[in-house]
C-alpha positions as a LaTeX table, in Angstrom:
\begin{tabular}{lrrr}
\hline
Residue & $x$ (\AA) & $y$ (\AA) & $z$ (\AA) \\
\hline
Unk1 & 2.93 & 2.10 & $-18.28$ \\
Unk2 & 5.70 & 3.53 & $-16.34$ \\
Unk3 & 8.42 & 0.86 & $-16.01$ \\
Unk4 & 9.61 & 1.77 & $-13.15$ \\
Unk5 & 6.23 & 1.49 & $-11.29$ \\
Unk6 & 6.13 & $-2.43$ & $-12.62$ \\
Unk7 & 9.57 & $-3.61$ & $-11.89$ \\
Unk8 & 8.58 & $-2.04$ & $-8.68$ \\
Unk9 & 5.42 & $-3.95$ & $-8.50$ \\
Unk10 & 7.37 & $-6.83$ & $-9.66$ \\
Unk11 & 8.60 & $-6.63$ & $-6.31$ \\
Unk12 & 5.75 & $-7.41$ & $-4.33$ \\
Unk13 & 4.63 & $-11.29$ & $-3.84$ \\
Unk14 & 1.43 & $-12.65$ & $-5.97$ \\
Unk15 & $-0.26$ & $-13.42$ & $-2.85$ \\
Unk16 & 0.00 & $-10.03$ & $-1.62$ \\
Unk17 & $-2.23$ & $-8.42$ & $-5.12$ \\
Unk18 & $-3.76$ & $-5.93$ & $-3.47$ \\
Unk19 & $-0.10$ & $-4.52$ & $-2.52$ \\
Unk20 & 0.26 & $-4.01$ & $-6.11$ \\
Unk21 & $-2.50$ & $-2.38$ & $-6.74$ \\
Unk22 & $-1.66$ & 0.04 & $-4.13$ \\
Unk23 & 1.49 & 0.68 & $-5.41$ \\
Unk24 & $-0.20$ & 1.52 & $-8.83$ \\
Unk25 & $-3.01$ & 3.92 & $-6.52$ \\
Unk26 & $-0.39$ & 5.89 & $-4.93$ \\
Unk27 & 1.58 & 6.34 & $-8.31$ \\
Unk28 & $-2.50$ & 8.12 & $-9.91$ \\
Unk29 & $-2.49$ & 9.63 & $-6.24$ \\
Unk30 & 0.98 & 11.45 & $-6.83$ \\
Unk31 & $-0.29$ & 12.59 & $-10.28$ \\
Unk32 & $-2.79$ & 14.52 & $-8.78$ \\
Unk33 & $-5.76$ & 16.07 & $-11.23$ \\
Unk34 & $-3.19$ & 15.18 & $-14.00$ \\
Unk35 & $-4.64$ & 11.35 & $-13.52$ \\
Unk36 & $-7.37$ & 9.64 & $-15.25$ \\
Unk37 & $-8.44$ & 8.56 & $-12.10$ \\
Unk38 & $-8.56$ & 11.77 & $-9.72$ \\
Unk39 & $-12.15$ & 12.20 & $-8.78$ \\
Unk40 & $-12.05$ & 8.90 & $-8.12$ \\
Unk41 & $-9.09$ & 9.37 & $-5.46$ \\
Unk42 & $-10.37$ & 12.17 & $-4.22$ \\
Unk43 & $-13.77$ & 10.23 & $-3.05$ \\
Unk44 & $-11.54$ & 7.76 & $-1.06$ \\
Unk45 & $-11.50$ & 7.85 & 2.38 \\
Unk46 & $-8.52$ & 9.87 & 4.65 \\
Unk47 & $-8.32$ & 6.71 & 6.80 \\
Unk48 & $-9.74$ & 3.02 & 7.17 \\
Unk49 & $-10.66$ & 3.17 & 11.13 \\
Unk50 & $-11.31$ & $-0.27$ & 12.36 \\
Unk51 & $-9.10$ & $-2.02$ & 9.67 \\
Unk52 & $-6.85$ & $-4.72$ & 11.36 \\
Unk53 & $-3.99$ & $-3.54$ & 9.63 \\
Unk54 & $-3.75$ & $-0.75$ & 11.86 \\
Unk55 & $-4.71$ & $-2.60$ & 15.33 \\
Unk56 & $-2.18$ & $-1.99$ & 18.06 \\
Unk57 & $-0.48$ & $-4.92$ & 19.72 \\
Unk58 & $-3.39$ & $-5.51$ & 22.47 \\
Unk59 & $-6.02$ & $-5.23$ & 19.41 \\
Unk60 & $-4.54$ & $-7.68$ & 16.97 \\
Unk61 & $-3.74$ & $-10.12$ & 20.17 \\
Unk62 & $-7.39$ & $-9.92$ & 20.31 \\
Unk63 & $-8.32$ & $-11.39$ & 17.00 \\
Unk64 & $-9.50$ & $-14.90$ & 17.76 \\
Unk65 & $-9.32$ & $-16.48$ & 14.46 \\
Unk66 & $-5.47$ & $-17.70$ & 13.46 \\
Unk67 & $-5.62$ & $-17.77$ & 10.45 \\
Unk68 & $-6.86$ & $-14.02$ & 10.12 \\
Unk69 & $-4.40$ & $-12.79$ & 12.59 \\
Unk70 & $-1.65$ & $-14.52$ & 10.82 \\
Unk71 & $-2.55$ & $-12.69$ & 7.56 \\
Unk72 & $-2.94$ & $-9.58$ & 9.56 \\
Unk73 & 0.73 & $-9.70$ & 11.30 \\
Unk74 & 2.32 & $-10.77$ & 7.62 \\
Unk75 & 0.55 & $-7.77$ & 6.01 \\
Unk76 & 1.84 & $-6.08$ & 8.68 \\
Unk77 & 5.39 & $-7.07$ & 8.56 \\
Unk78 & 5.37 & $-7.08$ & 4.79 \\
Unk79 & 4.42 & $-3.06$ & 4.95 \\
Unk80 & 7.11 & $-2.57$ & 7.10 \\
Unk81 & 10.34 & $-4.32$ & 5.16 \\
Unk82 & 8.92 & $-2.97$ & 1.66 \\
Unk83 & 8.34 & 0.69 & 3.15 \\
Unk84 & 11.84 & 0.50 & 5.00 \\
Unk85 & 13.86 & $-1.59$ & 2.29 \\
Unk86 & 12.56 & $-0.93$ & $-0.78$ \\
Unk87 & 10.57 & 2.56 & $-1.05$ \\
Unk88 & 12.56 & 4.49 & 1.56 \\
Unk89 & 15.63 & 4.02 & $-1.23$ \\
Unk90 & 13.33 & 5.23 & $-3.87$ \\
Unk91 & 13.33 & 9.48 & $-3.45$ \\
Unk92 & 15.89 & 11.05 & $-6.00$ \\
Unk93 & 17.09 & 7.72 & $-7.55$ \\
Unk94 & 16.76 & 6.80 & $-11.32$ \\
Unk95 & 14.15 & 4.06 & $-10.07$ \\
Unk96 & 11.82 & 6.72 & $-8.70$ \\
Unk97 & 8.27 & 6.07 & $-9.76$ \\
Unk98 & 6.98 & 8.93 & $-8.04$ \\
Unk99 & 8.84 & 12.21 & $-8.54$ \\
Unk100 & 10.83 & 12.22 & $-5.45$ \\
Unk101 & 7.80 & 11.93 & $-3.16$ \\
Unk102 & 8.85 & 9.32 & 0.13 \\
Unk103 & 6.13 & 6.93 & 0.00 \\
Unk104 & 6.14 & 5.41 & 3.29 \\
Unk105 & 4.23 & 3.14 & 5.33 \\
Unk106 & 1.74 & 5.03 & 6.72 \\
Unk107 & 0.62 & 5.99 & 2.87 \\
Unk108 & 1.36 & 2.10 & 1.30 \\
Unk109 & $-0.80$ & 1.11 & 4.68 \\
Unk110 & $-3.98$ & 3.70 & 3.37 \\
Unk111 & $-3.29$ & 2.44 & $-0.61$ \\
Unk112 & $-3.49$ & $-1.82$ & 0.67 \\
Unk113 & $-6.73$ & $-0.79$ & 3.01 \\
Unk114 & $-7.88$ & 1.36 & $-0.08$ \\
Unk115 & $-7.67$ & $-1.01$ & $-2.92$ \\
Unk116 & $-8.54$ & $-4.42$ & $-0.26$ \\
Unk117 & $-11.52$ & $-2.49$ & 0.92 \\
Unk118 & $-12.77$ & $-2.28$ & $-2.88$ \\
Unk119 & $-11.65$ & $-5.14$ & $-4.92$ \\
Unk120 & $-11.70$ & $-9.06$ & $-4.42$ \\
Unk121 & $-9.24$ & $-11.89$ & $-6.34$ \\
\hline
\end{tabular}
C-alpha cells in the first residue's frame, strides 16, 4: 500500500519477482510486531548457508551447470547495483520506504534467499 515501496518495486525487472517480494519482506521486517506478518518473520531463518547467492568466487566457479551459474552471477550483480544505486540513496529522502533504515545488500541478499527459498512463479 505504501507508494513508495511500489514505485520502488517498480524498479526491479519482472524476471527478477522474487526481488520484489523481498523488497516488500524487508518493508513487514522494518515494521517489526506492528506487521501483520511478524511471527511469521520472526520464524525465518538468520541466514541461508549453502545458498549460491552467497558462494565465494572459487564456489560459484564450481557450479557446473551454465545456465545456473549465469543466473547466480546476474542475481549477484543485480544485488549489488540495486543495493549501491538505488537503496543506498534511500535513508532520509522523501522516497524512503523504510523509516530511514539503510537496507543494504547483505539484508536484500537474506529477503531474495528468504522469499526464493519459499515461493515458486
Amino acid at each position: 500500500e505504501d507508494p513508495r515501496l511500489l514505485a520502488l518495486i517498480k524498479q526491479v525487472p519482472d524476471e527478477l519477482w522474487g526481488a520484489k517480494l523481498a523488497l516488500q519482506l524487508l518493508h513487514q521486517r522494518l515494521q517489526g510486531p506492528n506487521s501483520a506478518f511478524a511471527e511469521y518473520i520472526a520464524n525465518l531463518p538468520r541466514g541461508f548457508p549453502g545458498i549460491p547467492t552467497f558462494f565465494g568466487r572459487e564456489a560459484h566457479a564450481q557450479i557446473d551447470y551454465p545456465p545456473v551459474g549465469q543466473q547466480v552471477a546476474k542475481r549477484g550483480r543485480w544485488l549489488n547495483d540495486f543495493a549501491q544505486k538505488v537503496l543506498a540513496k534511500l535513508p532520509g529522502s522523501p522516497d524512503d520506504p523504510f523509516g530511514g533504515v539503510l537496507v543494504d545488500i547483505n539484508a536484500l541478499g537474506w529477503a531474495l534467499a528468504a522469499v526464493s527459498s519459499r515461493a515458486f512463479r
